[in-house]
DRENNUKE-534847 format. One record per residue (C-alpha): z negated, x, y. Coordinates in steps of 0.5 Angstrom, whole numbers, plus 500, padded with zeros to 3 digits. Layout:
BEGIN
ZXY;...
! end
This chain:
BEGIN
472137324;467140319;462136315;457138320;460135325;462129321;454128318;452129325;457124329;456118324;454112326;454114333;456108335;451103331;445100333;442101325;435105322;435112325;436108332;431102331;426107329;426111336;428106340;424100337;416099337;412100330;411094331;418090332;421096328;417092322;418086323;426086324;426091318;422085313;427079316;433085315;431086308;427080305;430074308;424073313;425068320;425072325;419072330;422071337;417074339;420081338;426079341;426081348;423089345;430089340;434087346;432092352;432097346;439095345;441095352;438101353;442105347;448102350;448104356;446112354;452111350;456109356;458101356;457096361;458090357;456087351;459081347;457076342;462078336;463073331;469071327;473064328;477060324;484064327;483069321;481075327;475077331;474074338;468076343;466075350;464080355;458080359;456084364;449088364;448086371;443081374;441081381;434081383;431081389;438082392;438089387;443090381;439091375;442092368;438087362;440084356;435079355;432076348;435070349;441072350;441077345;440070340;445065343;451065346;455060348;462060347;468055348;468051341;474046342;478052344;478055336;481051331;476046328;480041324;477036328;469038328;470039336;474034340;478038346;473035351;467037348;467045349;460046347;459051341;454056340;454064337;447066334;445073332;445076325;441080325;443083317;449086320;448091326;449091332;456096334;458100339;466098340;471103344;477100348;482103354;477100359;471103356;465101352;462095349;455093346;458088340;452083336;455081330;454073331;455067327;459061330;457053329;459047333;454044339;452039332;451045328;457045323;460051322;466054325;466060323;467065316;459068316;456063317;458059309;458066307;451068309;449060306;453063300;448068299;441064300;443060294;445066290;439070291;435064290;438063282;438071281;432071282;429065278;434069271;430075272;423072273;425069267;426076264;420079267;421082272;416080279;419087283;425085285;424081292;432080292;438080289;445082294;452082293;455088294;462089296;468095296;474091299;480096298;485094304;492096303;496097309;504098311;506103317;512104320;514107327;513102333;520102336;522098329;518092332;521092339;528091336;526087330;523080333;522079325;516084325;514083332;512075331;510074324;509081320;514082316;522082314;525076315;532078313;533085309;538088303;535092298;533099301;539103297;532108295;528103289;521103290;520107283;525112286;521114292;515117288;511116295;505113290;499119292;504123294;503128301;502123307;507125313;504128319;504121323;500118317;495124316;495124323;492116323;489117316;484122320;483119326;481112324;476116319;473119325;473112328;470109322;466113321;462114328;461106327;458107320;463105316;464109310;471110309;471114303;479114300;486114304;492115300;500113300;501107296;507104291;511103296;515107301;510107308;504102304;498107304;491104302;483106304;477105299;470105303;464105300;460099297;455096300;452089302;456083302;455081309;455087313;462089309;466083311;464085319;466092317;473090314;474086319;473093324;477096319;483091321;482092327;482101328;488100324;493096329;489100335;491107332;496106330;500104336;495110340;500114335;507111336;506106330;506099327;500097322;503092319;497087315;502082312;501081304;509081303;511085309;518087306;522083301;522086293;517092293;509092293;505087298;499088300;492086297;486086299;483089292;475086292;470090288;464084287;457087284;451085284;445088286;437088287;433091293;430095287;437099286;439096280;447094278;447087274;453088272;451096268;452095262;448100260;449105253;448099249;451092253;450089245;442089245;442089254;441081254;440081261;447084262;450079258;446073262;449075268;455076264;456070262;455067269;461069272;465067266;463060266;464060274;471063274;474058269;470052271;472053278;479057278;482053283;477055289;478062287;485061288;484057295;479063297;487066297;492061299;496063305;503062306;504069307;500070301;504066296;510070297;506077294;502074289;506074282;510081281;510088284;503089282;500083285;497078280;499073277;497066280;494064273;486066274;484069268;480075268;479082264;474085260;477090257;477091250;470094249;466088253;469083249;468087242;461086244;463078246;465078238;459081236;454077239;457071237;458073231;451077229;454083227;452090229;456093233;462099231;461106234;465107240;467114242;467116250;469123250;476125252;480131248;486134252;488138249;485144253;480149250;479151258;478143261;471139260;469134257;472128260;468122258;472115259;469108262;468102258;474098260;481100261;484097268;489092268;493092275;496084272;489082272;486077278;480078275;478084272;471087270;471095271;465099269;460096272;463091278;468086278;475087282;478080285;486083286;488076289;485077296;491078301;491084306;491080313;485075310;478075311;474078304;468072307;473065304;473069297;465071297;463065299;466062294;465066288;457067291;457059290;460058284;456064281;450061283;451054280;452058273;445061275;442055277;445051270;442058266;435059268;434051268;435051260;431058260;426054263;425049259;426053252;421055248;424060245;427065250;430071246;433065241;436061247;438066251;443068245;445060244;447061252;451066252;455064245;455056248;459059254;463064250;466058246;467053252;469058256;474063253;481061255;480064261;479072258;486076256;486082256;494083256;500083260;498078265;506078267;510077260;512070259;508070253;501069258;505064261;506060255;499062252;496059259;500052258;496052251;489054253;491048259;489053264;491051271;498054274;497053282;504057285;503056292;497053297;500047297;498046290;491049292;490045298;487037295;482042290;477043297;477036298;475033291;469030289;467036285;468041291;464037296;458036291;458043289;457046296;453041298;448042292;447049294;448048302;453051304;459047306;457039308;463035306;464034314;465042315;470043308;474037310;475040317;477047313;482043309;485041316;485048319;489052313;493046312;495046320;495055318;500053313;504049316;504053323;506059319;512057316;514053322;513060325;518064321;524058321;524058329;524066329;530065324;533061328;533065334;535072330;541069327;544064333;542071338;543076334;547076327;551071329;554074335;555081333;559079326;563075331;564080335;566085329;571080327;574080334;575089332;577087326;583083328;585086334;586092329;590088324;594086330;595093332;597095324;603089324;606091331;607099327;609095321;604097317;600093311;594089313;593084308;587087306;584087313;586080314;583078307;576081309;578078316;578072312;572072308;568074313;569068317;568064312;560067310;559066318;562060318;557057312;551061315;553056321;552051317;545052314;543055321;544047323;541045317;534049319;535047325;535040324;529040318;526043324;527038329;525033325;518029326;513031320;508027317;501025320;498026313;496033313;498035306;504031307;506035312;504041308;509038302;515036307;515043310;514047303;519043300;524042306;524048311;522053307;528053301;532052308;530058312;530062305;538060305;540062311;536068310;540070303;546068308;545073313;544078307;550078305;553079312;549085312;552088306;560087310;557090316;558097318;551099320;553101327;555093328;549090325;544088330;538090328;534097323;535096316;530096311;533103309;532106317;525102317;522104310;524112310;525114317;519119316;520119308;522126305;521126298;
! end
């Protein structure tokens, strides 16, 4: 495809500002534009306009149905085809309604609810977002006009992920606004989050999830040697793509791009068959629904091409899991980045507020950055392979925190040279930015933007966004009251930013965030050390977390603890889920084939003694095989009898029971199959091994 071609099809598929301009009127146009751009409610009026229009265009473009498109507690995507058809004067007619593009109605007590819903109250209500544009989604069956949607409860609580997100939002905007009035600025009319969500992704061929019901069932390998090529060794890090994979890098491109999502970057990734794709930064919002397409394109197309887009975090045990690396800026309507620092960050005491926010948000509030990320499958990525640590700290760069220091301390700052020398007379000049990268950091600031590298690969960006969107909102909110009340803003600007950098400092480190070192110096800032979701859980349901999402609107206490059932019940469901498909694995399939292999073995020794021949070390292997089968029997029956076991009716006591109980056995078992496998012929294993999995289209 030419770059014509590519400027030409993108964005075919979106309902957004060149198609609003042709298919609406004037008068709609400007009205949906202002509620888009400023917040405004929206005149319902114009309702039944922007419907037809959206009708009309879908219709041209081939689809039949449309669908309220919204995003559930099941950490996917869920939608309700409907037809364009209505009947009139016993003639088929084709209408969507601005009723029906407004609200839907759902099942509610089908989605998971954590007790918000009964089952036999099914009401629940989808309502359009009219800041994300409308989509044109292609399936085998042709397609189909989707319109982004929140989702709530018929009392109105929320149920869904972009609800709290879009209430994060308001309540962020509202404080930003009231920080930059205070330093002059009447232009800007509203301050955005701006998100690059970086999704990393494993593809292998499909037929590997056929013969592995691991893979299949729950993303990941559940049982696996270490592949004899180390990660280190496979040199796969930005190396050419394989045919199938370039293949699949450019059709989910064109993909992506006729629904108007900027796919920017696809390269290979650190580990064998991990590969990634950068799209381009935009609003908060409109990027979540779009990584959610992404994750969507990815498993369609690769299926369509024989492959398996795996999206769990730790797909393959000892090398790199995959994250979900969230750029996170801020950003006016007027086109200015909070975060620049600009030339002279020292004397910039705009950027060293906002600055200075995040810091207070981020230490005061770890443990609900740490919950945005917590999942069972998560919690086998986070602390090694390039994941971050499950220490939340965060990363200035040696640069901003000399500035840190300066300002502190009234000093000037030290010239800093930005230019880079190769050593080559024949290269440009080379400028370099003013932080290096640390990839140990969960927490980084990188130029002008900061990267949370702690999301997982399968979740949703809209659980970290509503939380960092909050508690950054509450350090605005703390920041423009004291300015507010001063009478002398320059002086206590000053006396801000050095308040909060000696109370809050423990959470900057610009080191190793992997050395045992951090981990020592962590204990003596006191700084929370939350290694599972289970840790993490009880913080959504403190005191601290209901009064803090309550003052800003965004979770009432009622919706924060029916989302501490949905992911306690998550997590619980998950593990429960892997020990069942070990059980099955290794009663059906392991188990069975290293008895069949000793039954060969036998008759072999039993043939070598009729022609006399030495057979002892036939027999000792005979022998130690049929002890590791024999104990792998017995921890089969132990997980088998921890899984029969009633759990507890307390939901965070059911999360403890099967942390502390189901999962070390399940890992037993597993550890045991592994060192069957080492004994094992690989003809006479019963399933592909990592090796044949990981390097089955790998030539490097």
């Amino acid at each position: 495809m030419s770059a014509n071609s590519i400027t030409k099809s993108y964005g075919v598929r979106l309902f957004g500002d060149a198609v609003m301009r042709e298919k609406l009127t004037s008068r709609a146009y400007q009205i949906l534009q202002n509620t888009i751009q400023s917040g405004a409610e929206l005149d319902p009026s114009v309702a039944d306009v922007i419907a037809n229009a959206m009708k009309e265009w879908a219709i041209e473009q081939g689809a039949t149905h449309y669908a309220h498109w919204f995003q559930p507690l099941t950490g996917v995507t869920a939608e309700k085809h409907t037809s364009f058809i209505e009947m009139r004067d016993n003639h088929v007619v084709t209408r969507l309604s601005g009723k029906n593009l407004i609200k839907g109605e759902p099942d509610a007590s089908a989605f998971p609810s954590g007790g918000l819903r009964a089952t036999f109250e099914a009401r629940g209500y989808t309502a359009w977002d009219c800041t994300s544009p409308a989509f044109l989604k292609e399936e085998a069956g042709g397609l189909t006009l989707c319109i982004p949607t929140a989702f709530c409860s018929y009392n109105g609580e929320a149920m869904d992920q972009k609800t709290p997100l879009l209430r994060s939002m308001e309540a962020l905007n509202k404080h930003a606004l009231r920080v930059l009035r205070l330093f002059g600025d009447n232009e800007t009319k509203r301050v955005v989050p701006f998100i690059g969500a970086e999704q990393e992704y494993f593809l292998v061929d499909q037929s590997f999830l056929d013969q592995r019901l691991d893979l299949k069932l729950t993303g990941k390998a559940l049982f696996g040697l270490p592949t004899l090529k180390s990660q280190a060794e496979s040199r796969h890090y930005y190396g050419s793509p394989s045919d199938r994979v370039s293949t699949f890098m450019r059709e989910l491109d064109l993909e992506l791009w006729k629904l108007g999502i900027p796919s920017k970057i696809s390269h290979n990734e650190a580990a064998p068959c991990q590969h990634e794709l950068v799209p381009l930064h935009t609003t908060v919002n409109i990027a979540c629904d779009q990584n959610q397409l992404i994750m969507e394109s990815m498993r369609k197309i690769a299926r369509r091409l024989g492959l398996a887009c795996l999206l769990s975090e730790k797909p393959f045990p000892r090398i790199n899991g995959s994250g979900k690396h969230n750029n996170w800026s801020l950003g006016t309507d007027t086109g200015y980045n909070l975060f620049e620092p600009g030339k002279t960050p020292y004397n910039n005491a705009q950027f060293l507020i906002f600055l200075s926010a995040v810091i207070r948000a981020v230490d005061k509030y770890a443990p609900l950055l740490r919950l945005s990320c917590a999942s069972a499958s998560n919690d086998r990525r986070l602390g090694g392979y390039e994941a971050p640590p499950v220490i939340i700290s965060i990363y200035l760069g040696n640069d901003i925190m000399a500035v840190i220091e300066q300002v502190k301390t009234n000093q000037d700052p030290p010239e800093r040279d930005e230019t880079l020398n190769f050593g080559v007379p024949s290269m440009p000049e080379v400028y370099r930015d003013s932080t290096d990268r640390n990839r140990t950091s969960p927490f980084a600031f990188t130029g002008n933007k900061f990267e949370f590298r702690m999301p997982g690969a399968s979740q949703s960006i809209s659980e970290c966004n509503t939380i960092l969107n909050t508690i950054v909102a509450e350090s605005l909110d703390l920041i423009a009251t004291r300015l507010e009340s001063s009478t002398d803003f320059a002086t206590e600007v000053r006396q801000i930013f050095r308040d909060i950098f000696v109370r809050h400092e423990r959470i900057l480190f610009v080191g190793d965030g992997y050395s045992e070192e951090w981990f020592a110096e962590a204990a003596r800032r006191n700084l929370p050390v939350l290694g599972d979701t289970v840790d993490v859980l009880p913080y959504m349901i403190c005191d601290n977390a209901i009064d803090l999402f309550a003052k800003y609107g965004v979770f009432s206490e009622s919706e924060l603890r029916a989302r501490h059932k949905v992911m306690t019940r998550t997590y619980v469901d998950q593990l429960t889920l892997d020990a069942r498909v070990v059980v099955d694995m290794v009663g059906r399939q392991i188990v069975p084939a290293v008895v069949q292999h000793i039954g060969d073995l036998s008759k072999t020794a039993i043939d070598l003694q009729t022609l006399s021949v030495p057979s002892q070390v036939l027999i000792d292997e005979i022998s130690h095989l049929t002890h590791l089968v024999s104990n792998t029997r017995n921890l089969l029956a132990a997980l088998q009898d921890t899984l029969s076991q009633a759990l507890p009716t307390d939901d965070q006591l059911r999360a403890e029971a099967v942390r502390d109980n189901l999962l070390p056995r399940t890992y037993a078992l597993c550890n045991a199959c592994n060192a069957l496998e080492a004994l094992l012929p690989r003809n006479a294993w019963p399933m592909p091994t990592l090796d044949e999995i990981l390097y089955k289209d790998i030539q490097l």
